[in-house]
Legacy VTK file of the C-alpha trace (Angstrom):
# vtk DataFile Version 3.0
C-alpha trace
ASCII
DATASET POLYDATA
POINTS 193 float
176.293 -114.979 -196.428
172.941 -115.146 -196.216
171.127 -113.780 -199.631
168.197 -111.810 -198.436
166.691 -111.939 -202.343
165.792 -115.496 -202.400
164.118 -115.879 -198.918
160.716 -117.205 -199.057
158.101 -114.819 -197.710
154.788 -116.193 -197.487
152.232 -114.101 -200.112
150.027 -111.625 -198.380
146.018 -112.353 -198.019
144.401 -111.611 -200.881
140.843 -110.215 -201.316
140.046 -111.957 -204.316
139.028 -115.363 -203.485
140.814 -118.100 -203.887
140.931 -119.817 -207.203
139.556 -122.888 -206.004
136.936 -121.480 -203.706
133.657 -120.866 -204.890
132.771 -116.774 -204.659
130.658 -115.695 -201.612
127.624 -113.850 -202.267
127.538 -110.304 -201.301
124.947 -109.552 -198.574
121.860 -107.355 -199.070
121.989 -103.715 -197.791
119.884 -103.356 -195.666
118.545 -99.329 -196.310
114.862 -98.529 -196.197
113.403 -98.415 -199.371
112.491 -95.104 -200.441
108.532 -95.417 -200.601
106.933 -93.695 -203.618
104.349 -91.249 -203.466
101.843 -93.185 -205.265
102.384 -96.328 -202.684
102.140 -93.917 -199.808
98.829 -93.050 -201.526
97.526 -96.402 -201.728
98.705 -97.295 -198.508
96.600 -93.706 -197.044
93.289 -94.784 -199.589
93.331 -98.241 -197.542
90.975 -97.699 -194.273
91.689 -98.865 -191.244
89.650 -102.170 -189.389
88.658 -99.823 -187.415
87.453 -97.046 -189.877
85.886 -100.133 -191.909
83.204 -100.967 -189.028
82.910 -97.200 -187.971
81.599 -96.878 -191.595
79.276 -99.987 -191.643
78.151 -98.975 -188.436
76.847 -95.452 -189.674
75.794 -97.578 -192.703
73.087 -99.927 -190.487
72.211 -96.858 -188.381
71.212 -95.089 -191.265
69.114 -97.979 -193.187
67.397 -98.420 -189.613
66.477 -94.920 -189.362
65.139 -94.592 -193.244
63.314 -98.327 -192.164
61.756 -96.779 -189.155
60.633 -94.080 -190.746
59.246 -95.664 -193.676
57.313 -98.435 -191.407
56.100 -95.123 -189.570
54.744 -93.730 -192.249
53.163 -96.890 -194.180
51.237 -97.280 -190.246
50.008 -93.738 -190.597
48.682 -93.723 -194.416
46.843 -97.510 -193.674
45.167 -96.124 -190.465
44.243 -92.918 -192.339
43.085 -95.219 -194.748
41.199 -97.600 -192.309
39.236 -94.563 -190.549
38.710 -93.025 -194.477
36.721 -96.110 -195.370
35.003 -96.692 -191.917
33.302 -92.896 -192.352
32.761 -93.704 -195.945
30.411 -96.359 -194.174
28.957 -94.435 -192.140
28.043 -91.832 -194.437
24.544 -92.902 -195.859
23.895 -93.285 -191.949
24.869 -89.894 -191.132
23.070 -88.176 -194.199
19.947 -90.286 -193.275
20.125 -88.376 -189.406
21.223 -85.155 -191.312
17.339 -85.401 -192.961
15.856 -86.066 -190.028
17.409 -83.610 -188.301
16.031 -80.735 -190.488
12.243 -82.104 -191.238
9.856 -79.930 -189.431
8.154 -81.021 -186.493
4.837 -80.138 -187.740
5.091 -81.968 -190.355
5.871 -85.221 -189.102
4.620 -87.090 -186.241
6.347 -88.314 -183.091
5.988 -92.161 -184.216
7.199 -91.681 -188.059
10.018 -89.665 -185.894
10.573 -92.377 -183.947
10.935 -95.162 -186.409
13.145 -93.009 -188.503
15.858 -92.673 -186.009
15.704 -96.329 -184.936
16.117 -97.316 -188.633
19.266 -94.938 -188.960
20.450 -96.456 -185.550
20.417 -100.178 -187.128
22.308 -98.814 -190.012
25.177 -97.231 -188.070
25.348 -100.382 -185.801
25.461 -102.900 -188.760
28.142 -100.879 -190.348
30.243 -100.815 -186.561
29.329 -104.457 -186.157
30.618 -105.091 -189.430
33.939 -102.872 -188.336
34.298 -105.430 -185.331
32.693 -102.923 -182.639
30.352 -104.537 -179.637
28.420 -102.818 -177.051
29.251 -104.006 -173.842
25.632 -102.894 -171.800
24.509 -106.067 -170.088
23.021 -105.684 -166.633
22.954 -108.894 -163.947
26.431 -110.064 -165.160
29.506 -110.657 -163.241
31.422 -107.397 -162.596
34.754 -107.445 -164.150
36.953 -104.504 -163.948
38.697 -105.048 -167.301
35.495 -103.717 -169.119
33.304 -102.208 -166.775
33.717 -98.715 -164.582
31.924 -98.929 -160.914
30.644 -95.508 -160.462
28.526 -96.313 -157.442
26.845 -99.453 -155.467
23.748 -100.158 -154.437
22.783 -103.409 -152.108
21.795 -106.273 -153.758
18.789 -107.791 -152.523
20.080 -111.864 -152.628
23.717 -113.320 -152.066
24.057 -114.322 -155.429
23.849 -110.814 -156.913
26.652 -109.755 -154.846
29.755 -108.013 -157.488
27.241 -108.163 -160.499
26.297 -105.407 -162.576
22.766 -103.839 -161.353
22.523 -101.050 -163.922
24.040 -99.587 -166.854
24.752 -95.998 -167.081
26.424 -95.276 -170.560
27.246 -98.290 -172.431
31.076 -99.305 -173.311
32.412 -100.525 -176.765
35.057 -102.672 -177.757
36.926 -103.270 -181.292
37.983 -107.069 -181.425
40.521 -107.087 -178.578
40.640 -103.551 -177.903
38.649 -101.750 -175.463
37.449 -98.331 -176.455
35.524 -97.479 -173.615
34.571 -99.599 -170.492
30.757 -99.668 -169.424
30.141 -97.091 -166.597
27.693 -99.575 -164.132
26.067 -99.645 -160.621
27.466 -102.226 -158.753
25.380 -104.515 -156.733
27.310 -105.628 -153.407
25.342 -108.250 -150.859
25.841 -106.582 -147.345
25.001 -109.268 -144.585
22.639 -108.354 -141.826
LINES 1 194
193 0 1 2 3 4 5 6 7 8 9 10 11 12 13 14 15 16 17 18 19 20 21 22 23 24 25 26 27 28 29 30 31 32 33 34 35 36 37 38 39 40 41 42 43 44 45 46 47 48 49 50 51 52 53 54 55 56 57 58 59 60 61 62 63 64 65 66 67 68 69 70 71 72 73 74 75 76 77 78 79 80 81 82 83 84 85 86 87 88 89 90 91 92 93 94 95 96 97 98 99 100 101 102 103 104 105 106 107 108 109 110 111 112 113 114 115 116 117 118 119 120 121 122 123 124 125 126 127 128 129 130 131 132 133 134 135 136 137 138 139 140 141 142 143 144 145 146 147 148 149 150 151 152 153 154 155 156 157 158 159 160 161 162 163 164 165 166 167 168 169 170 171 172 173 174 175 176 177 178 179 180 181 182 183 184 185 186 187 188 189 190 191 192
C-alpha cells in the first residue's frame, strides 16, 4: 500500500520572489497626470511663435507709423521755418516799395521815382541771391528745354543762331538745383533757302 500522505508534491509558484532573487521593480503607471489649474494657466499666459511675431509685427508697424509721422511733421515746421525767415528778409524790401507806393506823384519826380524802385529792386535780389535764387534771362544762348519754354520762333538771320534763344519774354528762376520757373523765350530757328 501505497501511503498517499508522504508523496512528494512539488510546492506551488509563489508570488513572492524567491529568496535568492533580487526583487523586480514595479513598473510606472502610466495615467495622465492630472494638470493643475495654475499650470494650465501658465501654459495659456505662454504665446504662441506665432502670436510672438504677430505682436512684434504690430510693434514695428506702429514705431514706423509714429516715425513717419514725426519726420512729416519736423519737414513741415523747418520749411515753415525756412519761408518765415526768407520773408523776414524780404521785409525791409517790401516796406521800402510799400513807401513808394503811397508818396504822391506830385510830389516827387519821375527820376527820384525811378531810382527808388531800382534801389528796392537790388535789395530784394541780394536777399534772393543770398537765398540761392538766379534769374535765368539770357538772350543768344543755346536753347535748352530743361530751363527755357519756346513760346514762338522767329528765323534767325545766320546758321549759327539756329536753336538759340532770340528774346526773352518773362524771365525764369531757379533755387540751387531746383527750377522754379523756366524762362518763356523766342526761339531762333535757321530755315535754309
Amino acid at each position: 500500500m501505497t501511503n498517499k500522505r508522504h508523496q512528494h508534491h512539488p510546492p506551488a509558484p509563489s508570488r513572492d520572489p524567491e529568496p535568492h532573487e533580487p526583487p523586480r521593480p514595479q513598473e510606472p503607471v502610466t495615467e495622465a497626470p492630472e494638470a493643475s489649474p495654475s499650470a494650465a494657466a501658465a501654459q495659456a499666459a505662454e504665446p504662441s511663435e506665432a502670436e510672438v511675431w504677430r505682436d512684434r509685427h504690430l510693434r514695428l508697424a506702429a514705431e514706423y507709423d509714429n516715425f513717419r509721422k514725426r519726420v512729416m511733421k519736423e519737414r513741415t515746421e523747418t520749411w515753415t521755418r525756412a519761408q518765415a525767415e526768407l520773408v523776414s528778409k524780404l521785409a525791409d524790401a517790401l516796406d521800402d516799395l510799400a513807401r513808394f507806393a503811397h508818396i504822391d506823384p506830385a510830389e516827387i519826380d519821375s527820376k527820384t521815382l525811378h531810382e527808388g524802385v531800382d534801389l528796392v529792386e537790388r535789395k530784394v535780389w541780394k536777399e534772393l541771391e543770398n537765398a540761392g535764387v538766379t534769374r535765368i534771362d539770357k538772350a543768344g544762348v543755346p536753347f535748352d528745354p530743361n530751363v527755357h519754354e519756346a513760346i514762338t520762333t522767329q528765323p534767325a538771320t545766320k546758321p549759327e543762331q539756329d536753336h538759340t534763344v532770340g528774346q526773352v519774354v518773362q524771365p525764369g528762376y531757379r533755387m540751387r538745383d531746383t527750377l522754379l520757373r523756366p524762362a518763356r523765350v523766342i526761339v531762333l530757328t535757321w530755315q535754309d533757302t
